[in-house]
MARSE-800882 format. One record per residue (C-alpha): x negated, y, z negated. Coordinates in steps of 0.25 Angstrom, whole numbers, plus 2048, in hexadecimal, padded with zeros to 3 digits. Layout:
N
XYZ...
% end
This chain:
605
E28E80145E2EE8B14AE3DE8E145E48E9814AE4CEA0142E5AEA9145E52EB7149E4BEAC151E4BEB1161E4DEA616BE3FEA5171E3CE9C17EE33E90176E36E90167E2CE87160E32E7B156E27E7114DE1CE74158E24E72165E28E7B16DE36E7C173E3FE8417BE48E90176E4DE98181E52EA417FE5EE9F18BE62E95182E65E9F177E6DEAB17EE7AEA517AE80EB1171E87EBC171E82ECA16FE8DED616BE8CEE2174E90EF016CE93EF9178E95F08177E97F09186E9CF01194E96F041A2E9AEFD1AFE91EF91B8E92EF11C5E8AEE51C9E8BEE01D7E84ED61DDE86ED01ECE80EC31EAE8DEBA1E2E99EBE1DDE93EB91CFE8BEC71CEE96ED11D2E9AED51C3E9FEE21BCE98EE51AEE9CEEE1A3E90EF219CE8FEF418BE84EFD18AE81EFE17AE7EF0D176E81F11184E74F0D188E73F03194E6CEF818EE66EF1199E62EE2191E72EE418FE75EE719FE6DEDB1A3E76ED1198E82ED819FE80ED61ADE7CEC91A8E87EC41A0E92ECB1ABE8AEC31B5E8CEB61ACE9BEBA1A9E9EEBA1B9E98EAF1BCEA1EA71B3EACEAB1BDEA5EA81CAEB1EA51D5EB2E971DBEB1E9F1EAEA1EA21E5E9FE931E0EA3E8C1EDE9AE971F4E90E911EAE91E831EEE95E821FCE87E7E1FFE85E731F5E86E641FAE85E571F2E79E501F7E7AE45201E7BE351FEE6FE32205E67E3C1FBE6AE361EFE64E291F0E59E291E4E65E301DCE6EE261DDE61E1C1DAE5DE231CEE6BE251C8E6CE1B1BEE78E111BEE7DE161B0E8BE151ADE8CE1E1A4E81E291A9E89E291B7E97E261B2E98E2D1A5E8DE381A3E8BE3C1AFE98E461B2E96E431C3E94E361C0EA0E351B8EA9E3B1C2EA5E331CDEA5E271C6EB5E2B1C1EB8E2E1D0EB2E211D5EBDE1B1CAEC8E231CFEC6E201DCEC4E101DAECDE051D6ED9E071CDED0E011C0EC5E091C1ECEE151C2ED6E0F1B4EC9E0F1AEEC7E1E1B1ED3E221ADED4E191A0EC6E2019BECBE2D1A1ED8E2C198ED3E2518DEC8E3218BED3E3B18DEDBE34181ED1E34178ECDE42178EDDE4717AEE3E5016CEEBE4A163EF9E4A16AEF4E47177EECE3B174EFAE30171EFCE3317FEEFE32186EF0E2417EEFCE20184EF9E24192EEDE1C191EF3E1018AF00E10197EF7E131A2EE9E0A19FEEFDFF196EFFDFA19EEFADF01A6F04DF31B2EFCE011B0EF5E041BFEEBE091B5EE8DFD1ADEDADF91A9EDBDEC1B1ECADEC1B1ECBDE91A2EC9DD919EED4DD3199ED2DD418BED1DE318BEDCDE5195EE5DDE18CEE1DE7180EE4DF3188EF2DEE18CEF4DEB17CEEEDF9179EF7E0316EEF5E0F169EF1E0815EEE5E01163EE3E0B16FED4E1116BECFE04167ED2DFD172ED4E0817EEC7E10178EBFE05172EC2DF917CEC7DFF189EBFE0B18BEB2E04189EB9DF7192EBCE0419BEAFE0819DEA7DFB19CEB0DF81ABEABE041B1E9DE021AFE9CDF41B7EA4DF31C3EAAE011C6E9BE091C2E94E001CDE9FE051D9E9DE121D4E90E121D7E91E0E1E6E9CE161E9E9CE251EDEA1E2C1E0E93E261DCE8CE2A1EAE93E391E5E8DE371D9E7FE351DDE81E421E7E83E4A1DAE77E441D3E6EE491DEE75E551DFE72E551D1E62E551D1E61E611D9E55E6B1D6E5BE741CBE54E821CBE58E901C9E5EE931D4E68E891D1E70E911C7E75EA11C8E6EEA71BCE79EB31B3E6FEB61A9E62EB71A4E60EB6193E51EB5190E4AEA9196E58EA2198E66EA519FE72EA01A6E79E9F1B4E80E951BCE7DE8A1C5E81E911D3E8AE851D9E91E821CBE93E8E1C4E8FE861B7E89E921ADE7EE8D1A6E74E9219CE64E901A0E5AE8E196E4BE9419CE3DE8F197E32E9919AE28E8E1A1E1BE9519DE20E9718EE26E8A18CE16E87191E10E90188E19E8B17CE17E7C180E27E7917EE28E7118CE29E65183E34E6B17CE3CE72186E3CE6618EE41E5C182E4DE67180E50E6718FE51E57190E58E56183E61E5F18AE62E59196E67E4B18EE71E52185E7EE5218CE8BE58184E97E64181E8FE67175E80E6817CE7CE73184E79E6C18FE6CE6C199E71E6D1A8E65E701B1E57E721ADE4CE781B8E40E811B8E3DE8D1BFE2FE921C1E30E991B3E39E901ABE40E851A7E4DE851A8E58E7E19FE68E801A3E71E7E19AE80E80194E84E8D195E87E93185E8EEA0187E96E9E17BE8BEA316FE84E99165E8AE97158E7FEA0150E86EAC159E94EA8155E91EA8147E88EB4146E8DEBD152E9EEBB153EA8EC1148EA4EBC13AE99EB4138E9AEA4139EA4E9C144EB5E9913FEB5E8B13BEBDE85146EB0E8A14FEA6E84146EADE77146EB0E76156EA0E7A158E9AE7114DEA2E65153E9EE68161E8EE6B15AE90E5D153E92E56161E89E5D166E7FE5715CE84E4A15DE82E4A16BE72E4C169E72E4315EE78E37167E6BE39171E61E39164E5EE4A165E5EE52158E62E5F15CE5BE67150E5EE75154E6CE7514FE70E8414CE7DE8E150E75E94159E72E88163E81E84164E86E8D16FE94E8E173E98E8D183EA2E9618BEAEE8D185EABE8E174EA5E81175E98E7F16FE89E76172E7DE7516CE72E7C173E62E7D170E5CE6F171E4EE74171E4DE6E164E54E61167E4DE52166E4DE44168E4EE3A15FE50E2D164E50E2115DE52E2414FE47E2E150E43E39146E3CE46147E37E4F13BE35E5D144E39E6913DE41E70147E4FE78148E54E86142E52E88133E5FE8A12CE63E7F133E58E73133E5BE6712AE54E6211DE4CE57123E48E6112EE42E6C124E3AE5E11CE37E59129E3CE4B127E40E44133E4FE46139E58E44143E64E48147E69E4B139E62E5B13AE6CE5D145E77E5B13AE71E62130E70E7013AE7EE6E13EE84E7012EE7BE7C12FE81E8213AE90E7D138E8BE86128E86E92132E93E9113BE9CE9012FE93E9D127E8AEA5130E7FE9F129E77E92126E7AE8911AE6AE8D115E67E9C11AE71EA611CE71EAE12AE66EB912AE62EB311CE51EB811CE4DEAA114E3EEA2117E3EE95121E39E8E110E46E9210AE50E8F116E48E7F114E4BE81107E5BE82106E5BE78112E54E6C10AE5BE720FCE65E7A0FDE74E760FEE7EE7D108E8BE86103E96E8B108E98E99105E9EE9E111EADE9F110EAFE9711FEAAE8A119EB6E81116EB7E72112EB2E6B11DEA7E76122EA0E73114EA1E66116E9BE63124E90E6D122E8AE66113E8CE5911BE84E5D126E79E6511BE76E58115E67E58111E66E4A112E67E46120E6FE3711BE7AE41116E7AE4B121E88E4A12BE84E47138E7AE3C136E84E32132E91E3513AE98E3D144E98E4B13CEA6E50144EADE4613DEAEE50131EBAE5612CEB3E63133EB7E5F140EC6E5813DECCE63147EC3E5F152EC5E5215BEB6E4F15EEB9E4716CEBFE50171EB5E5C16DEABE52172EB4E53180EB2E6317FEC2E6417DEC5E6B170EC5E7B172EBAE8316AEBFE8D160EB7E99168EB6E9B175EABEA617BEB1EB2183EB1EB0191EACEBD194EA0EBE18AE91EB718DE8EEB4180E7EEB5182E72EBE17DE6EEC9184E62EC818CE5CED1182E5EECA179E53EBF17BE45EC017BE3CEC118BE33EB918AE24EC0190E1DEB719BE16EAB196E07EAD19EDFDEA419DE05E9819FE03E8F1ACE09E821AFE04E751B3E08E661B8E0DE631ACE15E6F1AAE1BE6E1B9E1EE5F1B5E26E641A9E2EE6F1B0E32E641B9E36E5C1ADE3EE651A7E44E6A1B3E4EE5E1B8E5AE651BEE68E631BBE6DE5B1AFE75E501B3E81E501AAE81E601A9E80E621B8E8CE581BDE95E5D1B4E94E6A1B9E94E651C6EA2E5F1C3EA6E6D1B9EA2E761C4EAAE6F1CFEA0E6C1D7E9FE5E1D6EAEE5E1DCEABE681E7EA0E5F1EDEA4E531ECEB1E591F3EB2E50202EB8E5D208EAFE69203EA7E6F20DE9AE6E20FE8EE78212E88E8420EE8DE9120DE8BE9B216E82EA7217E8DEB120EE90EA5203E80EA4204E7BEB2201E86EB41F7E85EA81EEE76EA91EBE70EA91DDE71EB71D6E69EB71C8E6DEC01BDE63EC51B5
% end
């Protein structure tokens, strides 16, 4: 097997126990690198084709030398730093030309959608909303029903001094019977329960009885209307808008970084980061079985604590993954590379929360992550953080176990390093060794730079007990961490119960981190792209001698299936645009011969 090791370079097809696998160097430019300037040059950039390239840039040359690797990062980060600011005037000009398909082409959509509940009404976020407009625009018990689960969500992830009255509001409002919003779709028995409710009983009954009597009602009767009415024909529109070929030209690309990148799709202005696979090498390599398990792995996951897979297409060259964009830093660079070495506890709790969600979240669909580390757990624009990397990432269905030795040493568990068979519990194990590294700017078994042979870091793992010499550890760090280092699997926290009911997390209210409502401790400068220099990774030489076949075209076209559902709509409805074309009133048509000429694609680098 092949195992990273920290001087390890990101390479674009790393080998793991005999497979071959995807590492891009795009998924790994997400740190920051410290300029020591000596001198500041201005130079102008002007460009006539958008307003997104017209920029002024201040150029650092170190020992008054014009480094040119540095010039192209500049140009490249200014370029990504205006393009977060683009005006609303540019983006209708974007636009103006985009239509929703017509009824009469979504016929073999609208046959294929499967009449799932919850897939159209809770999952999917167009879905959703039609389905809540075609409430709201209904009888008055369908639009109680809305409301009550609206409010009732509201209540239970409101703070402390706001929660008593979100109770009450609830309780007057959804449970008086001479309320115009009274349940009257609820039987008898359950209607006179909620009249009788308390605050006492009011979570057993409102959350455990009438949420679920709630939501039982509006799968029968009001989710077969829904789906002859127009807020379900508007929905279908979006599902075929939805399936449209997805290629290059669909996105505006800032900047280049090795064999990956990121840009913004044109008619959203969503940024995302785009993960490339060399074709010919992943070939050569034979990693297509790989790279093409991480991309459906990724394409299933959907959570705040995931980097999440938007769109995946090919080019002639390569294939294409779009993903979440990071420009916050990975954990390794803020323990390593800001102020004093290791993360402030109140960071270290925040992010190992939202890592333990994260974890949880793979473990609910039966994937064992295996590659948890610092440096796959990136942080976005706002301080918030996901885990990234899922090149290593299996299924496991059914009880299954697996014995493959894979992961990062330092930080692979005991039954790993003997090969027994594991599940989920070597996720658990990794995470205690990064909460250690967070916490000491070092692993619980090797100390940062230490020189020591692969036999001897085995050795500590499987014999070895942790200490705590770092002066940052307190009480409950100590705790969790030997908790989550048990060497027997039976012991280890995590494979019983719900780690974030520790005394670690007591000043966090998990809903509503899991809603994405609590403020991180750290949030990135606005003004900073925190991403490696392009000189930084290594250029890959041409693969030659590698040609493709059938089956090589079948499986570009495998991999290559578009827009991700979920992904896609939300940014849809983020951007705006789901409003603006569903807007009876907005003009139609395209733009005219200026708009045109200036709103095509200008590529960066």
């Amino acid at each position: 097997m092949a195992e990273m090791d920290d001087g390890d370079e990101p390479g674009l097809v790393h080998t793991h126990s005999g497979s071959s696998g995807s590492k891009s160097g795009g998924d790994k430019m997400f740190s920051l690198k410290k300029w020591n300037a000596v001198a500041m040059w201005s130079w102008d950039v002007e460009c006539d084709t958008c307003a997104i390239c017209r920029v002024q840039l201040t150029l650092h040359l170190a020992t008054a030398m014009c480094d040119m690797g540095g010039l192209d990062n500049l140009v490249a980060n200014t370029a990504y730093l205006k393009a977060q600011s683009l005006d609303d005037r540019e983006m209708r000009k974007r636009r103006r030309s985009l239509v929703l398909p017509q009824l009469a082409n979504c016929a073999e959509v609208r046959a294929t959608t499967p009449k799932d509940f919850e897939d159209i009404c809770e999952q999917q976020p167009i879905g959703k909303t039609c389905f809540r407009q075609f409430l709201l625009a209904s009888s008055p018990e369908y639009l109680a029903a809305a409301e009550f689960l609206d409010e009732l969500k509201d209540w239970s992830l409101a703070e402390a001094g706001a929660k008593d009255k979100a109770r009450q509001n609830i309780i007057n409002k959804f449970c008086k019977a001479d309320s115009k919003s009274f349940m009257a779709y609820l039987t008898e028995d359950m209607a006179e329960k909620c009249k009788a409710v308390s605050e006492k009983d009011f979570e057993e009954v409102m959350v455990g009885q009438v949420k679920d009597a709630t939501q039982v009602f509006l799968r029968g009767k009001p989710f077969t209307e829904y789906q002859t009415s127009p807020f379900f024909d508007r929905f279908v529109q979006w599902k075929q808008f939805e399936k449209q070929p997805i290629s290059d030209k669909y996105f505006y690309e800032f900047r280049t970084l090795g064999k990956g990148g990121f840009g913004e799709v044109k008619h959203t202005g969503q940024m995302y980061a785009c993960k490339k696979l060399d074709k010919k090498r992943l070939k050569k390599k034979g990693g297509e079985k790989m790279a093409l398990l991480e991309k459906k792995i990724l394409e299933k996951v959907n959570s705040l604590f995931l980097v999440n897979l938007a769109y995946a297409f090919d080019t002639t060259t390569h294939l294409c993954l779009v993903m979440s964009l990071m420009n916050g830093g990975d954990l390794k660079y803020h323990i390593y590379h800001i102020g004093d070495i290791g993360i402030e506890m109140e960071r270290v709790i925040h992010y190992t929360a939202q890592i333990i969600t994260g974890i949880l979240h793979l473990h609910a669909m039966d994937i064992v992550y295996r590659d948890m580390k610092p440096e796959n757990v990136l942080l976005d624009s706002q301080g918030q953080c996901r885990l990234s990397d899922l090149g290593l990432a299996v299924e496991l269905p059914n009880g299954k176990t697996i014995t493959q030795k894979a992961g990062t040493k330092g930080y692979m568990a005991p039954e790993i390093l003997k090969q027994e068979p594991y599940r989920t519990s070597v996720d658990w194990w990794a995470l205690g060794c990064s909460i250690y590294e967070m916490v000491a700017g070092r692993l619980p078994f090797r100390d940062h730079k230490e020189k020591v042979t692969k036999e001897e870091i085995v050795r500590r793992t499987l014999e070895d007990e942790c200490k705590f010499e770092h002066k940052k550890f307190d009480a409950p760090s100590k705790d969790i961490i030997n908790l989550f280092l048990k060497k027997n699997v039976e012991d280890r926290l995590g494979c019983k119960d719900d780690p974030r009911k520790h005394e670690f997390f007591k000043s966090i209210s998990i809903p509503r981190l899991e809603a994405g409502l609590i403020a991180p401790p750290w949030v990135p400068k606005p003004n900073v792209v925190y991403a490696k220099d392009t000189g930084d990774i290594r250029d890959f030489s041409e693969v030659k001698g590698v040609e493709f076949d059938a089956n090589d075209e079948k499986f570009f076209k495998e991999f290559s299936t578009g827009a991700v559902p979920i992904p896609w709509q939300q940014e849809m409805i983020d951007s705006g645009l789901f409003d603006e074309l569903n807007d009876p009133n907005r003009k139609k048509g395209g733009v005219d011969d200026d708009d045109e000429q200036k709103s095509k694609s200008c590529t960066l680098l």
